[in-house]
C-alpha positions as CSV (number, residue, x, y, z in Angstrom):
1,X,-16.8,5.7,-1.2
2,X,-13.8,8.4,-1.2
3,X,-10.3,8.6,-0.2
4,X,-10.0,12.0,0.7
5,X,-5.9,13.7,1.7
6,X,-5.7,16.6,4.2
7,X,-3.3,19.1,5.1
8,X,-3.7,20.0,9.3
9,X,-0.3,22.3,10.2
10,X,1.8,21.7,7.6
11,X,2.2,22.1,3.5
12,X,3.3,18.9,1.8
13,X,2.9,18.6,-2.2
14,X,1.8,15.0,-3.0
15,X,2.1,13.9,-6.6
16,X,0.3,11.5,-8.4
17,X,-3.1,12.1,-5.8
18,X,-5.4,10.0,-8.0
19,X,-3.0,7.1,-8.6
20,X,-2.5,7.1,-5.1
21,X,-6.2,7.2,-4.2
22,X,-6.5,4.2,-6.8
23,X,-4.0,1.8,-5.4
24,X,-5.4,2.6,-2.1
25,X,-8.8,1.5,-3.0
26,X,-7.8,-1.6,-4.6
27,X,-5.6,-2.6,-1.8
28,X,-9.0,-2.4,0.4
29,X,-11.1,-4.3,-2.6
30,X,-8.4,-7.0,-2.8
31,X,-8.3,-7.6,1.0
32,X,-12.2,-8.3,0.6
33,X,-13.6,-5.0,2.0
34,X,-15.5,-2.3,0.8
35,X,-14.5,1.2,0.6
36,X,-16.4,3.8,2.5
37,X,-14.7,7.1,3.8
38,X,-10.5,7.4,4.4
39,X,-9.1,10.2,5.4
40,X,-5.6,11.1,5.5
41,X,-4.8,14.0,7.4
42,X,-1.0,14.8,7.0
43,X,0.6,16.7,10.0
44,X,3.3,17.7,11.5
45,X,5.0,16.1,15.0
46,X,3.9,18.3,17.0
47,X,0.2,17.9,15.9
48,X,0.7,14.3,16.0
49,X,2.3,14.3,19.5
50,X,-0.6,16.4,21.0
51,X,-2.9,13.4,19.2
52,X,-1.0,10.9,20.8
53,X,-1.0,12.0,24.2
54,X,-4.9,13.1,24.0
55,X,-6.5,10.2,22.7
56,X,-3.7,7.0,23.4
57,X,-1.9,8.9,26.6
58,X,1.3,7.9,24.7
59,X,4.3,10.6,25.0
60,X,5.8,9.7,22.1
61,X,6.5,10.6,18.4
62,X,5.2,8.4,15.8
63,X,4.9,8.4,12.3
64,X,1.1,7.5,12.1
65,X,-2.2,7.2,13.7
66,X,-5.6,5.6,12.5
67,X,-8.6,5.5,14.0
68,X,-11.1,3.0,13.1
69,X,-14.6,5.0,12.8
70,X,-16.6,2.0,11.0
71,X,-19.6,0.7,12.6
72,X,-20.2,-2.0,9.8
73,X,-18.3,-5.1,9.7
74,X,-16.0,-4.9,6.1
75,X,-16.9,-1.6,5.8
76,X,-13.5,0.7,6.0
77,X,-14.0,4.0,7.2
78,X,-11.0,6.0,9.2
79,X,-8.8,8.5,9.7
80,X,-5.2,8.0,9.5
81,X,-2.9,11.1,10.5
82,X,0.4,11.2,9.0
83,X,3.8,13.1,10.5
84,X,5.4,14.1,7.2
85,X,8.3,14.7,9.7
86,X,9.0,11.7,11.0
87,X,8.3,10.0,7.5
88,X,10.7,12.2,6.0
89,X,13.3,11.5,9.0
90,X,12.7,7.3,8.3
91,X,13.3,7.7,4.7
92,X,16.6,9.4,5.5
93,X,17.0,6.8,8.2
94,X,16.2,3.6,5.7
95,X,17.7,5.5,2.5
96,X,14.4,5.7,0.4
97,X,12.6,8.3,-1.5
98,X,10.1,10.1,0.8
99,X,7.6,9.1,-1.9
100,X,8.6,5.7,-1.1
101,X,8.2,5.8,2.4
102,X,4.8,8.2,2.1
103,X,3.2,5.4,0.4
104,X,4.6,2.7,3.0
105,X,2.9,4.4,5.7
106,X,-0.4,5.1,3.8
107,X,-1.0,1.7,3.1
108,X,0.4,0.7,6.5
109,X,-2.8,3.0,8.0
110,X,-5.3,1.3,5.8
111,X,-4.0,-2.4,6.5
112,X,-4.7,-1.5,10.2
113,X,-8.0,-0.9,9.2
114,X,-8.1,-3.7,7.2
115,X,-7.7,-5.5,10.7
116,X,-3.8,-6.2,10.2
117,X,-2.1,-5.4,14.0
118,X,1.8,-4.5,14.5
119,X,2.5,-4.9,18.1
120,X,3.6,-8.8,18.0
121,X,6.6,-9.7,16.3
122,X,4.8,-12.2,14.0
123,X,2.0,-9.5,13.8
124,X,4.7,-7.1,12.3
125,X,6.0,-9.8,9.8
126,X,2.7,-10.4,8.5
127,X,2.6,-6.4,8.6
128,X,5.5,-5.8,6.7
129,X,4.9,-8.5,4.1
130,X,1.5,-7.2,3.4
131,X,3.1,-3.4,3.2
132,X,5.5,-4.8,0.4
133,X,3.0,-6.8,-1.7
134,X,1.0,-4.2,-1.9
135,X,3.7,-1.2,-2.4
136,X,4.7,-3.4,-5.6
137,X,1.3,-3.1,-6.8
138,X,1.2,0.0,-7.6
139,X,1.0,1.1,-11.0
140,X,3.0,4.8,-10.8
């Protein structure tokens, strides 16, 4: 079991990467689930954009992608790619640390893995509510 943090096209200096790593995992043991491999790749738009046409035929910019790669039920394994772009751009937008919004977004990839979907409204209540519990659970 690893969470493992990439850099694709782009430099980004994340503090605290074993906290981090940490809160991630227990957000995937409290949901239930077992921890096999995450990977977050962060990326610029343009890497992200050439994603989301390629694989979801979607022309537009986004903040994140995941991709489910687990083949055994409760078992997470993904790959979630980050624009530190547009998260720096939404934490300007909603007046929040990037930090603050960089963790948002990571656990926002791993609660889709988790099985959590956004595209309802309800869905992205439930969404959002689960993003907050587990943003004030982190101990850093």
């Amino acid at each position: 079991m690893a969470i493992h943090l990439f850099e694709e096209d782009i430099n980004i200096k994340i503090k605290k990467k074993l906290a981090i790593k940490n809160w991630l995992k227990s957000t995937v043991e409290l949901e239930k689930k077992k921890l096999g491999e995450l990977n977050y790749i962060f990326c610029s738009d343009e890497y992200l954009l050439e994603m989301n046409v390629s694989y979801l035929n979607h022309d537009t910019l986004t903040d994140i992608i995941t991709f489910d790669n687990s083949e055994t039920e409760g078992l997470i394994v993904g790959d979630i790619f980050i624009s530190v772009e547009r998260v720096q751009e939404n934490a300007t937008k909603f007046e929040v640390e990037f930090a603050e919004e960089l963790h948002r977004v990571m656990v926002h990839g791993a609660l889709h893995l988790l099985g959590y979907k956004d595209k309802k409204k309800a869905e992205k209540e439930k969404m959002r509510e689960k993003e907050n519990y587990y943003l004030k659970k982190r101990k850093f």
